[in-house]
C-alpha positions as a printed Julia matrix, in Angstrom:
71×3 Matrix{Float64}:
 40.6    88.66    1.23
 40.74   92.41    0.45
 43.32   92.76    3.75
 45.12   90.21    5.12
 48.37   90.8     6.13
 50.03   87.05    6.35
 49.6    87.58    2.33
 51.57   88.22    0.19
 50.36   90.18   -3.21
 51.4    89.78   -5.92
 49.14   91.25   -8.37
 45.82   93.7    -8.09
 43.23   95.1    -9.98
 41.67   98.41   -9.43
 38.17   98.58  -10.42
 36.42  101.31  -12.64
 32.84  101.72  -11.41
 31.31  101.39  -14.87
 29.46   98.42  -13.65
 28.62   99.29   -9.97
 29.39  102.66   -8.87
 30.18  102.15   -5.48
 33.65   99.94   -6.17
 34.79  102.41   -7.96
 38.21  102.76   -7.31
 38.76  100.24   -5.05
 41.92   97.95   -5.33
 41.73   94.17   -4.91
 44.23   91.51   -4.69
 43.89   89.2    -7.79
 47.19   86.79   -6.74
 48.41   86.5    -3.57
 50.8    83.58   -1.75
 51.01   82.59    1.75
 51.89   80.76    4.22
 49.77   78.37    6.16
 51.56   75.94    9.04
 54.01   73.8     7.24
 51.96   74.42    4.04
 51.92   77.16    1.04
 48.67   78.53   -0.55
 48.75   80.09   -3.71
 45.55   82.0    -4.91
 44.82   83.64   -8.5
 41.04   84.91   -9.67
 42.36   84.69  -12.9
 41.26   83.1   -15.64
 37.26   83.05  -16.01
 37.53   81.3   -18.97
 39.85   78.48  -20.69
 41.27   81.33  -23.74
 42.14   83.42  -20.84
 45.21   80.85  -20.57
 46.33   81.81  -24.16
 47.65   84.87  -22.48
 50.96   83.45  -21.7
 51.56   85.95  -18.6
 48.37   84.59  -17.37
 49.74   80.87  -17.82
 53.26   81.59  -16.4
 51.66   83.18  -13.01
 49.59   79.56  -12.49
 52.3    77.62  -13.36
 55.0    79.45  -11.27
 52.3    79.61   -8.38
 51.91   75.92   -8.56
 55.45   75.29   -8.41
 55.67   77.71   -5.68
 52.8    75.97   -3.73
 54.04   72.45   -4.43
 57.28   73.1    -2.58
């Protein structure tokens, strides 16, 4: 998933290293859409946890996503 051009990003992270050194730097997609035949994907790695949902920019990228998808 790091590149795939059929999708489209729509958020990233960019990772710091202090963990594992060698992904230092590097820049991930985090939300990305797509389309697949007839159908729509929408992908998020966010939210690890449930109380990452009381972040209300967190919530509103799911739910738009969903409504995106479910077109």
């Amino acid at each position: 998933m790091h590149v795939d051009p059929s999708n489209d990003v729509l958020a990233t992270t960019t990772f710091s290293g202090e963990y594992a050194p060698w992904i230092d730097g590097t820049v991930m997609p985090v939300v990305w859409t797509r389309r697949f035949g007839a159908g729509r994907v929408f992908y998020s790695s966010l939210g690890h946890v449930a109380a990452d949902f009381d972040v209300t920019e967190a919530r509103e990228i799911v739910r738009r996503g969903l409504l995106w998808a479910s077109r």
